[in-house]
mmCIF entry with sequence, helices, sheets and N, C-alpha, C, O atoms, coordinates in Angstrom:
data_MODEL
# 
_entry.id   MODEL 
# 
_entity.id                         1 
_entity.type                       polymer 
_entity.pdbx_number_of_molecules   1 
# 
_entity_poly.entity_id                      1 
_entity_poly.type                           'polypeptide(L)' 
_entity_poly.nstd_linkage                   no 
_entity_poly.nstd_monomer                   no 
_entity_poly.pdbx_seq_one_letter_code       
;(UNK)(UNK)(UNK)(UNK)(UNK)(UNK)(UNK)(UNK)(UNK)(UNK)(UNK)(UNK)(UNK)(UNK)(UNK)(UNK)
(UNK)(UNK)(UNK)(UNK)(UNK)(UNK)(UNK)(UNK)(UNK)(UNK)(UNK)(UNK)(UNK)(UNK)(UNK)(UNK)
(UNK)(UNK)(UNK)(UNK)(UNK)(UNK)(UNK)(UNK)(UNK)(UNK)(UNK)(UNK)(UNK)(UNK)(UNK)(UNK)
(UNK)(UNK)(UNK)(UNK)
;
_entity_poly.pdbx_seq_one_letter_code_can   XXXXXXXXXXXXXXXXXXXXXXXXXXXXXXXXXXXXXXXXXXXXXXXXXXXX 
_entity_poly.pdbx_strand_id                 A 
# 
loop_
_entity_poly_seq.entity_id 
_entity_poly_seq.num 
_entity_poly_seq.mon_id 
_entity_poly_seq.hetero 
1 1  UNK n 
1 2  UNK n 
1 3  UNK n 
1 4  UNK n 
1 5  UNK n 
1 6  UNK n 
1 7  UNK n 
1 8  UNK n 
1 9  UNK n 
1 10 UNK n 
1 11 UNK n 
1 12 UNK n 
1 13 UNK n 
1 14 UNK n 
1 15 UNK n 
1 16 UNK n 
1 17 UNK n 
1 18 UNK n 
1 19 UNK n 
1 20 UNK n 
1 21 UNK n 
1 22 UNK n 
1 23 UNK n 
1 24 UNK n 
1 25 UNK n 
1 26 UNK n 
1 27 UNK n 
1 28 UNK n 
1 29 UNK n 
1 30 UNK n 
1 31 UNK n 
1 32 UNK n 
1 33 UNK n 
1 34 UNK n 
1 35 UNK n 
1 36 UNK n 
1 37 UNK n 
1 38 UNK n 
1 39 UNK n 
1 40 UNK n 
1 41 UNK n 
1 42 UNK n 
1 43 UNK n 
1 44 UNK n 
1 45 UNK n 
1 46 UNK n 
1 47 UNK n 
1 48 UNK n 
1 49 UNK n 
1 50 UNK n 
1 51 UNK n 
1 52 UNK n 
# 
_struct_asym.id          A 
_struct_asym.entity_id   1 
# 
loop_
_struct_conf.conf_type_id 
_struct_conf.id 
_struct_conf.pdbx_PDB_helix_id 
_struct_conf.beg_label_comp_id 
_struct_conf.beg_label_asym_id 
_struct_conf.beg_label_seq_id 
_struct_conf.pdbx_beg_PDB_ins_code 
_struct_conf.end_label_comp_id 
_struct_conf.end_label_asym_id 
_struct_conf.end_label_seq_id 
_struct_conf.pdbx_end_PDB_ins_code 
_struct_conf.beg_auth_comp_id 
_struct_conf.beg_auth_asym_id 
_struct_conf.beg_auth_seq_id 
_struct_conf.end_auth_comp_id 
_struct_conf.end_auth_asym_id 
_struct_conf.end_auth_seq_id 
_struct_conf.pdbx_PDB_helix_class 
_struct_conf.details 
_struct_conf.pdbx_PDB_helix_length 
HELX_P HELX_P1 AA1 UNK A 10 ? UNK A 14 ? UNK A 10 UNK A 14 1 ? 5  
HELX_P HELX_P2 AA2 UNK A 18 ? UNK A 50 ? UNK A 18 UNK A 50 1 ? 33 
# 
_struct_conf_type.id          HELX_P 
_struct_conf_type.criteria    ? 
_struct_conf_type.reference   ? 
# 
loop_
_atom_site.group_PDB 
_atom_site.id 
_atom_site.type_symbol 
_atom_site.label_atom_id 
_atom_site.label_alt_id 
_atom_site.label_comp_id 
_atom_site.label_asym_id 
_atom_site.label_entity_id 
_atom_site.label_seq_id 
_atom_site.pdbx_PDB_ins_code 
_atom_site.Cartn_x 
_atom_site.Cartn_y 
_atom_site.Cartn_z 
_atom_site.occupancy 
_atom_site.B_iso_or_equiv 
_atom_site.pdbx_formal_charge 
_atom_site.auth_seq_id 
_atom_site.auth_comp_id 
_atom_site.auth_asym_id 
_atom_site.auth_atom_id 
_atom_site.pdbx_PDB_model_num 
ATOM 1   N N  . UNK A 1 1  ? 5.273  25.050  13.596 1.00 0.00 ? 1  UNK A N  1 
ATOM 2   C CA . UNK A 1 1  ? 5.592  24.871  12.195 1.00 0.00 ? 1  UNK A CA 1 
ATOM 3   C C  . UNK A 1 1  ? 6.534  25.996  11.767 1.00 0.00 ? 1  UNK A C  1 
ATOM 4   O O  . UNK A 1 1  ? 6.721  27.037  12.397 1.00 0.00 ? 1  UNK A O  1 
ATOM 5   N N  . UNK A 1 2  ? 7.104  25.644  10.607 1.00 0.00 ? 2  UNK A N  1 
ATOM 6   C CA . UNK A 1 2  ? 8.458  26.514  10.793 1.00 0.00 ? 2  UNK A CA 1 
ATOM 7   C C  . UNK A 1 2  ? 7.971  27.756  9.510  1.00 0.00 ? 2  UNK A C  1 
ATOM 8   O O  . UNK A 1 2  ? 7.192  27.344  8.650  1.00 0.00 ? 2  UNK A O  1 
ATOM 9   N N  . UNK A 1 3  ? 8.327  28.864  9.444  1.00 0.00 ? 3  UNK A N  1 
ATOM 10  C CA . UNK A 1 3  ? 8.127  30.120  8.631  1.00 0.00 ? 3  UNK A CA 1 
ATOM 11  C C  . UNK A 1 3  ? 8.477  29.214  7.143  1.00 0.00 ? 3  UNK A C  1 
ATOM 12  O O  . UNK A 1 3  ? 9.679  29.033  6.945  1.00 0.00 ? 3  UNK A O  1 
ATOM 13  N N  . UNK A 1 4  ? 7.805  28.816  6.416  1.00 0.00 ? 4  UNK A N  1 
ATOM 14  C CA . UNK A 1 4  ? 8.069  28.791  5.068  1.00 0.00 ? 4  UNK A CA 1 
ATOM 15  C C  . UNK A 1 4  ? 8.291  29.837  4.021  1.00 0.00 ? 4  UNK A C  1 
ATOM 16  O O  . UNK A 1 4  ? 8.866  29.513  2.982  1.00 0.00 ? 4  UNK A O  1 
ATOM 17  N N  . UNK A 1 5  ? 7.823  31.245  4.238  1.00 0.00 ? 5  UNK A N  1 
ATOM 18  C CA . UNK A 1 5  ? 8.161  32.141  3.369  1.00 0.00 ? 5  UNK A CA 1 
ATOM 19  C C  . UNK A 1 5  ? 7.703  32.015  2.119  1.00 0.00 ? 5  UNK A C  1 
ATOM 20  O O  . UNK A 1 5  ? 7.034  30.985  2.208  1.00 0.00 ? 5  UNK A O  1 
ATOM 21  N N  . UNK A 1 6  ? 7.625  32.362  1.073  1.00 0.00 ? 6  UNK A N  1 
ATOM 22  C CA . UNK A 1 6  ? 6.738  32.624  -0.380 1.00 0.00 ? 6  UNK A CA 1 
ATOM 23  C C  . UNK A 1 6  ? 6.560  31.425  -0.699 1.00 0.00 ? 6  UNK A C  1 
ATOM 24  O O  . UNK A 1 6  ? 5.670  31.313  -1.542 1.00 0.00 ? 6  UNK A O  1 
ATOM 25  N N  . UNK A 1 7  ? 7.106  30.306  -0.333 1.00 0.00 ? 7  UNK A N  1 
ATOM 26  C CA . UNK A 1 7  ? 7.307  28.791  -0.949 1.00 0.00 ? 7  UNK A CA 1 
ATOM 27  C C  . UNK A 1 7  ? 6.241  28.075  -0.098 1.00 0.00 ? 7  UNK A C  1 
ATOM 28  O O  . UNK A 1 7  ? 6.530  26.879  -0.101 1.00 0.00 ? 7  UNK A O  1 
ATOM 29  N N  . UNK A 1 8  ? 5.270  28.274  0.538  1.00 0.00 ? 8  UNK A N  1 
ATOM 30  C CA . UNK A 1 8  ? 4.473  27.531  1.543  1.00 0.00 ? 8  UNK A CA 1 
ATOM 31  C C  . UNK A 1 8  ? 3.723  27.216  1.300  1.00 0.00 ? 8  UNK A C  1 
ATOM 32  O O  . UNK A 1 8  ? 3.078  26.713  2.220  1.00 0.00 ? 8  UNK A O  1 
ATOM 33  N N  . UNK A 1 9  ? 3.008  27.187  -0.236 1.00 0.00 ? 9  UNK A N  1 
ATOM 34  C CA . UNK A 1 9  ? 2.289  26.624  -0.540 1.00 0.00 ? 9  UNK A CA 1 
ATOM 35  C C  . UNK A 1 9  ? 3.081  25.418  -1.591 1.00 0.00 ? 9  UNK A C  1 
ATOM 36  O O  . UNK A 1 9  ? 2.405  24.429  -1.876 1.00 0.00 ? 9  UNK A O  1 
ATOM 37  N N  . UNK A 1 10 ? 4.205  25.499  -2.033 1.00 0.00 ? 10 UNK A N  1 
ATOM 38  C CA . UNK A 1 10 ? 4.762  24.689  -2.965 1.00 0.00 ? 10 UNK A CA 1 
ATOM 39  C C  . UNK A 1 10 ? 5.342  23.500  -1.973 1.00 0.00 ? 10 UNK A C  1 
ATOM 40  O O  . UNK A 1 10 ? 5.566  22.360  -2.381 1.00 0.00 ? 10 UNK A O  1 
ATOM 41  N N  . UNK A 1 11 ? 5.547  23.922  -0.644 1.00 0.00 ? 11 UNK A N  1 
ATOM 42  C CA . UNK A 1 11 ? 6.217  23.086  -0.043 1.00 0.00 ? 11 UNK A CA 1 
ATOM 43  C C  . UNK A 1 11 ? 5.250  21.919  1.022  1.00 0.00 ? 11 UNK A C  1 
ATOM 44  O O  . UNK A 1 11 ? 5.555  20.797  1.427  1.00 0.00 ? 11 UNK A O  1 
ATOM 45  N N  . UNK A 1 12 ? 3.789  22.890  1.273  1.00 0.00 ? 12 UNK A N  1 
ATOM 46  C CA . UNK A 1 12 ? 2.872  22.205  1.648  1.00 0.00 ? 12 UNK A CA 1 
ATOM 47  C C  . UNK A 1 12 ? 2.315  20.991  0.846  1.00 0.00 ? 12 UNK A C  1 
ATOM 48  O O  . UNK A 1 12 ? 2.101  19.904  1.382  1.00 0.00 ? 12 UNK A O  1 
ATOM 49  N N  . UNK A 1 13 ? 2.091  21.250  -0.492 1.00 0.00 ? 13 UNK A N  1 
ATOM 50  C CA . UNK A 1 13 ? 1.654  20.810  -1.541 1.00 0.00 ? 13 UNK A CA 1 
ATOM 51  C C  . UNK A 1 13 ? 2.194  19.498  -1.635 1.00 0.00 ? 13 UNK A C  1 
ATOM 52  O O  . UNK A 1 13 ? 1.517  18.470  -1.621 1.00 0.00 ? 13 UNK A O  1 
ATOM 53  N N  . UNK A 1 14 ? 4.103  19.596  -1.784 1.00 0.00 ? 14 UNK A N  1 
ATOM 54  C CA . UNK A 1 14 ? 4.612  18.676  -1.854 1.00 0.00 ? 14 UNK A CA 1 
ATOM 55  C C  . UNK A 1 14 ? 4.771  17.957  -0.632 1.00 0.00 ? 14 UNK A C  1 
ATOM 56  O O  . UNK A 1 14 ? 5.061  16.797  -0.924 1.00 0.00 ? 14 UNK A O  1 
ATOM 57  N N  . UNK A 1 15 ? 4.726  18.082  0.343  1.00 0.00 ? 15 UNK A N  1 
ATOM 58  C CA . UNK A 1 15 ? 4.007  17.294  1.828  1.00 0.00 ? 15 UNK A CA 1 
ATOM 59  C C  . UNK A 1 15 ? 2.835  16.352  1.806  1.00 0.00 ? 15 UNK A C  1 
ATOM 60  O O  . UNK A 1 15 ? 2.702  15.384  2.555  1.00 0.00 ? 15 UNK A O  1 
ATOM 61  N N  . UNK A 1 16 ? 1.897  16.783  0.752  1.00 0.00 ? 16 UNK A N  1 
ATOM 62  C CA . UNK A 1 16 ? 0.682  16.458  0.942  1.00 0.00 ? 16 UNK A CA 1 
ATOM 63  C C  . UNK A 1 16 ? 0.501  15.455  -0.388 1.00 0.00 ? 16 UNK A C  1 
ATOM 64  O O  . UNK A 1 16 ? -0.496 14.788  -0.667 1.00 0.00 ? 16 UNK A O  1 
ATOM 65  N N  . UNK A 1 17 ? 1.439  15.524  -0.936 1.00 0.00 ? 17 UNK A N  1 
ATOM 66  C CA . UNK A 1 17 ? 1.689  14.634  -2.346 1.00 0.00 ? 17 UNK A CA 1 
ATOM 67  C C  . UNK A 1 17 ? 2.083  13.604  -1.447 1.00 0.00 ? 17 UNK A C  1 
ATOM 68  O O  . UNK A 1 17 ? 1.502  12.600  -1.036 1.00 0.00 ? 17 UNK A O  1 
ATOM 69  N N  . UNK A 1 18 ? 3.178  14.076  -1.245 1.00 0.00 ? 18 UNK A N  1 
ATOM 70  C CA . UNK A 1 18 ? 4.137  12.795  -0.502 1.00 0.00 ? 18 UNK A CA 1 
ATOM 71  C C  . UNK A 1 18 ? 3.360  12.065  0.521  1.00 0.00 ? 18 UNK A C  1 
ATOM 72  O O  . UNK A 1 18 ? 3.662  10.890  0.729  1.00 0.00 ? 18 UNK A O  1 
ATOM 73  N N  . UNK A 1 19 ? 2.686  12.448  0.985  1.00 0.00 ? 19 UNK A N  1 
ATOM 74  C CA . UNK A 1 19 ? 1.329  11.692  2.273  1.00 0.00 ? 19 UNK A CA 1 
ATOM 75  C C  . UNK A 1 19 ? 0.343  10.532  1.523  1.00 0.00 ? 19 UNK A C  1 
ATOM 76  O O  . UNK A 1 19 ? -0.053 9.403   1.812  1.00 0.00 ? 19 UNK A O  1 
ATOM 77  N N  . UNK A 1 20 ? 0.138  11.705  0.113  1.00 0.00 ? 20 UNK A N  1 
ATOM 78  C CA . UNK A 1 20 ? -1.390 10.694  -0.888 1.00 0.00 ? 20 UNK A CA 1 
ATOM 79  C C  . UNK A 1 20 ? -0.277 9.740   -1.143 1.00 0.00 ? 20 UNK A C  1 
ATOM 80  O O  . UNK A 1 20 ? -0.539 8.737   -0.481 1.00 0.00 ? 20 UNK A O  1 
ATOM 81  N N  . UNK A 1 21 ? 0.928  9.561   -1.839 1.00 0.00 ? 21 UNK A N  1 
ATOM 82  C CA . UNK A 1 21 ? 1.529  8.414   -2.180 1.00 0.00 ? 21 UNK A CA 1 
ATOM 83  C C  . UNK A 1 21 ? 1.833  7.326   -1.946 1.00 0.00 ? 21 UNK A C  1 
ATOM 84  O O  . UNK A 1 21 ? 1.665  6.249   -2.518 1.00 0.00 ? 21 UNK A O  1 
ATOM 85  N N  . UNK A 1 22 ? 2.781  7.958   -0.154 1.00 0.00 ? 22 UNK A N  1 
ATOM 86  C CA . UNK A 1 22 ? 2.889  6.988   0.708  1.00 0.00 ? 22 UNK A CA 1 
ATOM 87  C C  . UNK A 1 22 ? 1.580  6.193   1.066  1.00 0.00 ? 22 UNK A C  1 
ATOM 88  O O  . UNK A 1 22 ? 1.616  4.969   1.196  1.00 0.00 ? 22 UNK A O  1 
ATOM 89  N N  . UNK A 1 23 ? 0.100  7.122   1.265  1.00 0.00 ? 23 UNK A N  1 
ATOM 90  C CA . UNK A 1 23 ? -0.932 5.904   1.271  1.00 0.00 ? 23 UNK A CA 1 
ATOM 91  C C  . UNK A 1 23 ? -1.464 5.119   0.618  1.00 0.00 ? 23 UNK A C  1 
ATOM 92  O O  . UNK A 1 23 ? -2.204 4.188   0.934  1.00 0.00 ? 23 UNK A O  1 
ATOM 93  N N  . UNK A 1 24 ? -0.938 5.627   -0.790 1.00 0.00 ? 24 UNK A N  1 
ATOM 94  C CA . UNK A 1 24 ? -1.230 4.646   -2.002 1.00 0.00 ? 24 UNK A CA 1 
ATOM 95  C C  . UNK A 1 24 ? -0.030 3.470   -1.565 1.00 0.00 ? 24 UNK A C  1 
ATOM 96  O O  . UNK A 1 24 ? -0.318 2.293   -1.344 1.00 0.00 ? 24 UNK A O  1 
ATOM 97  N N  . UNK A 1 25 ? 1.170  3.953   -1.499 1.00 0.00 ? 25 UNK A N  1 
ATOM 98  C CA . UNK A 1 25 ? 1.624  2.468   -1.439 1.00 0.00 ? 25 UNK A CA 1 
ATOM 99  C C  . UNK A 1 25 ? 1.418  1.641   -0.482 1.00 0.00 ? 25 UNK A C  1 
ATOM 100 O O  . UNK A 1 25 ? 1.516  0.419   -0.598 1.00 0.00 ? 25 UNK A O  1 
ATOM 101 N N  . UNK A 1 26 ? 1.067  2.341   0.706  1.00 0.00 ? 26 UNK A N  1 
ATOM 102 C CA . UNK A 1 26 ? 1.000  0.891   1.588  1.00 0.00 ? 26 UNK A CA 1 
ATOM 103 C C  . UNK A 1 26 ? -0.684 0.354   1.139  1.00 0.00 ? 26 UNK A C  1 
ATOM 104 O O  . UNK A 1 26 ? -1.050 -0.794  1.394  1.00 0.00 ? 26 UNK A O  1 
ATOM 105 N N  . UNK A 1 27 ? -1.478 1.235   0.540  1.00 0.00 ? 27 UNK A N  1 
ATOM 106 C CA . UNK A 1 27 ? -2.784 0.260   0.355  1.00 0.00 ? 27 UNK A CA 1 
ATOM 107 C C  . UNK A 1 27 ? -2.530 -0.524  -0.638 1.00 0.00 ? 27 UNK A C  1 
ATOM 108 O O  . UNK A 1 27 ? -2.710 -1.725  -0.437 1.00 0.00 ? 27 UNK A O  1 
ATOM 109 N N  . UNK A 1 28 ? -2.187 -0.216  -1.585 1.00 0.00 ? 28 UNK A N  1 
ATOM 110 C CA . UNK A 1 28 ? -1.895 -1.256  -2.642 1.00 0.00 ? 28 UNK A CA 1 
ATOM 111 C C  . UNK A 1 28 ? -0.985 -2.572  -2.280 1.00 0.00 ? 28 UNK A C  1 
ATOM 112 O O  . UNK A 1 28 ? -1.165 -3.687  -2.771 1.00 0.00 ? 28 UNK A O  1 
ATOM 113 N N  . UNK A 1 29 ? 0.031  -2.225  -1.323 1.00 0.00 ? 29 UNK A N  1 
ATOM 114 C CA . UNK A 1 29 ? 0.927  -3.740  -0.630 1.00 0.00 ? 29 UNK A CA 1 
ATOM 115 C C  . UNK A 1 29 ? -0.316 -3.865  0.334  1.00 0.00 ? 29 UNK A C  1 
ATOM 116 O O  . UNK A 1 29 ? -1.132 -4.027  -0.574 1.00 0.00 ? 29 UNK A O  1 
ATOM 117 N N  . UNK A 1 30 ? -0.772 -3.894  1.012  1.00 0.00 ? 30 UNK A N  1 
ATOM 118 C CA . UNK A 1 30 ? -2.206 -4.629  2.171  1.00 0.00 ? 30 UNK A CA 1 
ATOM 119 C C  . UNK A 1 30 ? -2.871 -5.445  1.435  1.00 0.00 ? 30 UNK A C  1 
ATOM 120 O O  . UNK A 1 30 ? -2.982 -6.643  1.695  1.00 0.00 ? 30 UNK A O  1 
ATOM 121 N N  . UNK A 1 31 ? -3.613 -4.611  -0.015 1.00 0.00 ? 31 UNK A N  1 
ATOM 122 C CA . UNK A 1 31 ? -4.252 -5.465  -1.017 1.00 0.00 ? 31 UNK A CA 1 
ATOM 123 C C  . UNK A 1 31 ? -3.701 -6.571  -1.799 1.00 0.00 ? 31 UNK A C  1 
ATOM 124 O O  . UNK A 1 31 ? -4.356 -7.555  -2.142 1.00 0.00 ? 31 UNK A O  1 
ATOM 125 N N  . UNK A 1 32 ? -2.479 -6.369  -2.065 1.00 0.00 ? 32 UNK A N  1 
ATOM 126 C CA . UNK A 1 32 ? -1.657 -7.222  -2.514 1.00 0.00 ? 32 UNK A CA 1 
ATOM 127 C C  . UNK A 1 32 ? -1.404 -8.792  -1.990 1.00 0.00 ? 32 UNK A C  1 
ATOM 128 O O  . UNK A 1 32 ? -1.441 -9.954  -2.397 1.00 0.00 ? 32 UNK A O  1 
ATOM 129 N N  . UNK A 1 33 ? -1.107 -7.953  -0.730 1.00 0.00 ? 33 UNK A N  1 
ATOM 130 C CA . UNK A 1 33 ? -1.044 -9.130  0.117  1.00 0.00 ? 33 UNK A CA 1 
ATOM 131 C C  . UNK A 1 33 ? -2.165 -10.132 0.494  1.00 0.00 ? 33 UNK A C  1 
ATOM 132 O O  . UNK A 1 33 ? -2.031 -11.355 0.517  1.00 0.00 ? 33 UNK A O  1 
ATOM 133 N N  . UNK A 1 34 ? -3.390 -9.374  0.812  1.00 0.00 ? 34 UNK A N  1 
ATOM 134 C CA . UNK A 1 34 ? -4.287 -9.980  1.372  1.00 0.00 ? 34 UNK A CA 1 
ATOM 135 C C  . UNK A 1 34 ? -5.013 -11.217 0.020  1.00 0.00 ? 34 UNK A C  1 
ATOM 136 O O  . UNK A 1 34 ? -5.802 -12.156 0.132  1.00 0.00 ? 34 UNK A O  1 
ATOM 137 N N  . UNK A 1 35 ? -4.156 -10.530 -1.383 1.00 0.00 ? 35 UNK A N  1 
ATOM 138 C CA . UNK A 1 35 ? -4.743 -11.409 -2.794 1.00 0.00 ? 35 UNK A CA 1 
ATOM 139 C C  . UNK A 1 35 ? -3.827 -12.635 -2.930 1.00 0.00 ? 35 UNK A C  1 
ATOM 140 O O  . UNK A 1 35 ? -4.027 -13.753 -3.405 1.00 0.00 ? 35 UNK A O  1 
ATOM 141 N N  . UNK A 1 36 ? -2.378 -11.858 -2.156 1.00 0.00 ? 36 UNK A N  1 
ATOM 142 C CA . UNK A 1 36 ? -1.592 -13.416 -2.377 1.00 0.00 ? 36 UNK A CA 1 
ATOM 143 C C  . UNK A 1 36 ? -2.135 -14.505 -1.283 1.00 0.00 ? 36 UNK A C  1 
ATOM 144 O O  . UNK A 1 36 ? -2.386 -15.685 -1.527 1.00 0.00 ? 36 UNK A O  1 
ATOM 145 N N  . UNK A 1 37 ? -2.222 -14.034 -0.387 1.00 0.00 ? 37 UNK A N  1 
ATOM 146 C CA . UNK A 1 37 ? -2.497 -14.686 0.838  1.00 0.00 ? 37 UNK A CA 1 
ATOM 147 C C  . UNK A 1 37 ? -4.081 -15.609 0.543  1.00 0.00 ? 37 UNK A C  1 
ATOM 148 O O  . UNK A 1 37 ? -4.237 -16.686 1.118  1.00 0.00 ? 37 UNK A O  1 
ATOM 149 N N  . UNK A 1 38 ? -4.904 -15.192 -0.159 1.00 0.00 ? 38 UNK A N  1 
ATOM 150 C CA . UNK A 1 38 ? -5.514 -15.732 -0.450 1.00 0.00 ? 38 UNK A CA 1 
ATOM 151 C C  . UNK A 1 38 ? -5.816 -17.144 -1.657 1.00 0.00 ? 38 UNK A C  1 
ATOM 152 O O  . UNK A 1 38 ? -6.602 -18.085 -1.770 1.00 0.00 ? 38 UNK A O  1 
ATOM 153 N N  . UNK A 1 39 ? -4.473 -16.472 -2.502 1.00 0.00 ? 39 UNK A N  1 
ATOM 154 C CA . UNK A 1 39 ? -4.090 -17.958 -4.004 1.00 0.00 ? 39 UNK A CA 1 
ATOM 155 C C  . UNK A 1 39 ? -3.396 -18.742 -2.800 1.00 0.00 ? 39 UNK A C  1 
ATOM 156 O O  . UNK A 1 39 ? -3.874 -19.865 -2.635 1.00 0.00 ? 39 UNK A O  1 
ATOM 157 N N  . UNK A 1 40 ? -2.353 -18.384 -1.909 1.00 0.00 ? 40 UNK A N  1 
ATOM 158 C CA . UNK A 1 40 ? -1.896 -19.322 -1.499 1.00 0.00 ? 40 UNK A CA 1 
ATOM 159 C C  . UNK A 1 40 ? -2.229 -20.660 -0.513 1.00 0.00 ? 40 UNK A C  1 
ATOM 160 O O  . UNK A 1 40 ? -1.640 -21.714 -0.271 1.00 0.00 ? 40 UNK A O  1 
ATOM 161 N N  . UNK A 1 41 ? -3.704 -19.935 -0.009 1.00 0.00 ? 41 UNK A N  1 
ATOM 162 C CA . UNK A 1 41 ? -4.846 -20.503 0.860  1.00 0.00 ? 41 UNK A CA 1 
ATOM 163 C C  . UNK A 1 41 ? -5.390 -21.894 -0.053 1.00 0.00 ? 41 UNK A C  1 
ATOM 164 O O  . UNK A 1 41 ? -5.254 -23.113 0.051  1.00 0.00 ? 41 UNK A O  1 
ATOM 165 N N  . UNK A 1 42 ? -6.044 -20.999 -0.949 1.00 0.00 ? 42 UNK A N  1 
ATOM 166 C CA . UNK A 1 42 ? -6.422 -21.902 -2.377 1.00 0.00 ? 42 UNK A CA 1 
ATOM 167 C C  . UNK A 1 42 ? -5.229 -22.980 -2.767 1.00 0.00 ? 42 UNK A C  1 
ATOM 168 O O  . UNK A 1 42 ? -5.433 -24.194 -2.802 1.00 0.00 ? 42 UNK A O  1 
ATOM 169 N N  . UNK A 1 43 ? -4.335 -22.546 -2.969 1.00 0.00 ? 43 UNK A N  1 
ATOM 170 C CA . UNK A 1 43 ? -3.353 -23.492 -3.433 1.00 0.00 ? 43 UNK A CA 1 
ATOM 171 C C  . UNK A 1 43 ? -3.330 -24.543 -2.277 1.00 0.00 ? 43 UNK A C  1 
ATOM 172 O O  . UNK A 1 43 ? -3.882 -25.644 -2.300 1.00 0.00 ? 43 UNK A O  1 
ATOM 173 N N  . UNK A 1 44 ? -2.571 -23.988 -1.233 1.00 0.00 ? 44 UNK A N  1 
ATOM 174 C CA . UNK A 1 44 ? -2.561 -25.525 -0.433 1.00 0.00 ? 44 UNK A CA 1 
ATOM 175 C C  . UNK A 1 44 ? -4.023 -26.466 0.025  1.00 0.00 ? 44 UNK A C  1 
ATOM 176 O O  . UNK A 1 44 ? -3.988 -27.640 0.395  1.00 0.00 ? 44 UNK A O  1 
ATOM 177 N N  . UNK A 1 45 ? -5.171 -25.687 -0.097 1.00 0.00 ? 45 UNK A N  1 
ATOM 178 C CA . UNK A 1 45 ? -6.573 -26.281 -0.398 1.00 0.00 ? 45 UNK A CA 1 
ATOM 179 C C  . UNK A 1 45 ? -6.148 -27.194 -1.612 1.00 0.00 ? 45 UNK A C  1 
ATOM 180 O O  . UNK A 1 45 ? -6.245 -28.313 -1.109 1.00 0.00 ? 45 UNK A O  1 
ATOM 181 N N  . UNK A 1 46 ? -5.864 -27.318 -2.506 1.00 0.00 ? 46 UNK A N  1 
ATOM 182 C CA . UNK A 1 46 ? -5.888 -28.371 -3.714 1.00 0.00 ? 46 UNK A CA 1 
ATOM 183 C C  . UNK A 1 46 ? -4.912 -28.597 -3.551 1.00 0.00 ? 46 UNK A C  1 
ATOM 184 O O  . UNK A 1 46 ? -4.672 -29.281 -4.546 1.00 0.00 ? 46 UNK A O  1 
ATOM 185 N N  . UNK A 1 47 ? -3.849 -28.548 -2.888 1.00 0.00 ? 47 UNK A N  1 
ATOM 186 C CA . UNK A 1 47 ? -2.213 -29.792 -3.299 1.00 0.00 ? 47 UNK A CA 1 
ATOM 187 C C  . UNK A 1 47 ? -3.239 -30.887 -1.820 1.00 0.00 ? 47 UNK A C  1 
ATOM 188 O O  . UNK A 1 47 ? -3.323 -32.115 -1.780 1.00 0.00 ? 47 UNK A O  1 
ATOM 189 N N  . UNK A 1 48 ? -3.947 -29.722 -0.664 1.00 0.00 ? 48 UNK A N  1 
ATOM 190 C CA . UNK A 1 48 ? -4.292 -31.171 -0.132 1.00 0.00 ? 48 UNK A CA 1 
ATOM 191 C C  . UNK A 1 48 ? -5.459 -32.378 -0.462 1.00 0.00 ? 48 UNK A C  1 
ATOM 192 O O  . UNK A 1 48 ? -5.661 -33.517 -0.040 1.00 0.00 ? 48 UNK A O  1 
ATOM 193 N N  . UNK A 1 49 ? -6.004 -31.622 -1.294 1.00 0.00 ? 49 UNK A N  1 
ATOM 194 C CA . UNK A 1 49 ? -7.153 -32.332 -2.240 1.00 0.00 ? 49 UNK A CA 1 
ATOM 195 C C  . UNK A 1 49 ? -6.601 -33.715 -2.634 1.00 0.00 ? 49 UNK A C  1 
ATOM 196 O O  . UNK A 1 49 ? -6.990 -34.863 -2.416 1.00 0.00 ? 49 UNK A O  1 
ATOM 197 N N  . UNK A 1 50 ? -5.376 -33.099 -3.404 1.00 0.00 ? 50 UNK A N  1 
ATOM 198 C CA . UNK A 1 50 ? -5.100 -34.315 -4.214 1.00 0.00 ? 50 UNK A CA 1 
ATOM 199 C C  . UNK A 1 50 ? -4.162 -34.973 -3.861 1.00 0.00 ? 50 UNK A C  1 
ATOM 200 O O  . UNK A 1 50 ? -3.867 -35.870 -4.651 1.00 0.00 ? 50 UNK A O  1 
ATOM 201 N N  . UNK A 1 51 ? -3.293 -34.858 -2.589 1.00 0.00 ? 51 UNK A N  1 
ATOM 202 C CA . UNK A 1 51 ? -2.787 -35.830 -1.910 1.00 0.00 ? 51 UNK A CA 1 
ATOM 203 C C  . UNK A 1 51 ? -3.721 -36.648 -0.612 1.00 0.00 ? 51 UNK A C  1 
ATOM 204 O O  . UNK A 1 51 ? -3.396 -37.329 0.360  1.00 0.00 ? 51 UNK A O  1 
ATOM 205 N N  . UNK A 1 52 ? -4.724 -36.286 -1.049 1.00 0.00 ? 52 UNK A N  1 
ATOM 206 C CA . UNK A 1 52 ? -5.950 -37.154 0.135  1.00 0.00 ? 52 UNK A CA 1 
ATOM 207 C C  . UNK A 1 52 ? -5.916 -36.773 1.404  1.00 0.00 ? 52 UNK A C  1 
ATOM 208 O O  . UNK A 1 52 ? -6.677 -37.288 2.223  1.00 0.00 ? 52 UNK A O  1 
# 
């Protein structure tokens, strides 16, 4: 790891921001997905309902 100098905690910090975020966004697109993926399940369940 490289000498950060007086800034190593400001620069860690912002490392570790940038880590919580990035895992917020991909959990929130997984969840996302897994909610669309699920109306769209539902949906073609009833278009085939009602075409018999």
């Amino acid at each position: 790891m490289p000498d950060l100098g007086k800034y190593a905690a400001e620069v860690l910090t912002a490392y570790g921001a940038t880590l919580v975020l990035l895992g917020l966004l991909v959990a929130l697109t997984v969840w996302r997905g897994r909610r669309v993926r699920t109306q769209l399940e539902q949906a073609g369940r009833e278009e085939t309902q009602k075409n018999g």
